[in-house]
C-alpha positions as CSV (number, residue, x, y, z in Angstrom):
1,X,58.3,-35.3,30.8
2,X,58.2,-37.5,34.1
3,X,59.8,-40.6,34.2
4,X,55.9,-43.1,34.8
5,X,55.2,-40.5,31.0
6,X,57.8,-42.1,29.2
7,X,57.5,-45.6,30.6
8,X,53.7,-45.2,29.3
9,X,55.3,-44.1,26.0
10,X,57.7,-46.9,26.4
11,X,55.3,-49.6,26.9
12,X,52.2,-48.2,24.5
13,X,54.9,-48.6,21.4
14,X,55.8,-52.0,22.7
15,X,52.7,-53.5,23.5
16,X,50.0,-51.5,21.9
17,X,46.6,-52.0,23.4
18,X,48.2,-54.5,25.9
19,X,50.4,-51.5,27.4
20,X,48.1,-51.3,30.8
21,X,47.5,-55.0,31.3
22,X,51.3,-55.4,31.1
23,X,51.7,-52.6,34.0
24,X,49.0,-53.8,35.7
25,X,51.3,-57.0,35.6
26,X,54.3,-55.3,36.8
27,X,52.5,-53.4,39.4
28,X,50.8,-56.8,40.9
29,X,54.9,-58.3,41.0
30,X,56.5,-55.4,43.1
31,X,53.7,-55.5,45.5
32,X,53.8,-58.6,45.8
33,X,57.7,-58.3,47.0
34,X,56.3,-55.5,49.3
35,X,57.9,-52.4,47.4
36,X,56.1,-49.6,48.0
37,X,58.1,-47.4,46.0
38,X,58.2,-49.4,43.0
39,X,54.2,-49.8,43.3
40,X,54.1,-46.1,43.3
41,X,55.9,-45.9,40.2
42,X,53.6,-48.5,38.5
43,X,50.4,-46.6,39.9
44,X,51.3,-43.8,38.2
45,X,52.3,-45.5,34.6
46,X,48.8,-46.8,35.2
47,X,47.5,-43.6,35.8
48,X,48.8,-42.3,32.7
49,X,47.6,-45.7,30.6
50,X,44.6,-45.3,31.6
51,X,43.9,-41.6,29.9
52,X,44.6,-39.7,32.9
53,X,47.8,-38.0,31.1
54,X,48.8,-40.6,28.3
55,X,50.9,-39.6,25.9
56,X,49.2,-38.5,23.0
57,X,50.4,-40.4,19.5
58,X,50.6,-43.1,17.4
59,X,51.4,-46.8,19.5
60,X,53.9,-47.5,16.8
């Protein structure tokens, strides 16, 4: 399981429905400080978020 997978996990049990606002959040502040690794990172949690390889399951 990649590493933007089980922040997706991480953040759908936290947040629930609010799981890709809140990474849309945290995606806005490292680009914002110009990290274009970090954004990467956040793209892909997004990617996943956004039913392009969620993780299937209850958002507990």
């Amino acid at each position: 399981m990649s590493q933007a997978v089980q922040v997706a996990a991480q953040l759908l049990r936290q947040y629930g429905d609010d799981a890709e606002v809140i990474a849309t959040l945290r995606a806005a502040e490292v680009a914002a400080q110009g990290d274009a690794e970090a954004l990467a990172h956040w793209d892909d949690v997004i990617a996943c978020l956004s039913g392009s390889g969620a993780p299937e399951g209850p958002a507990n």
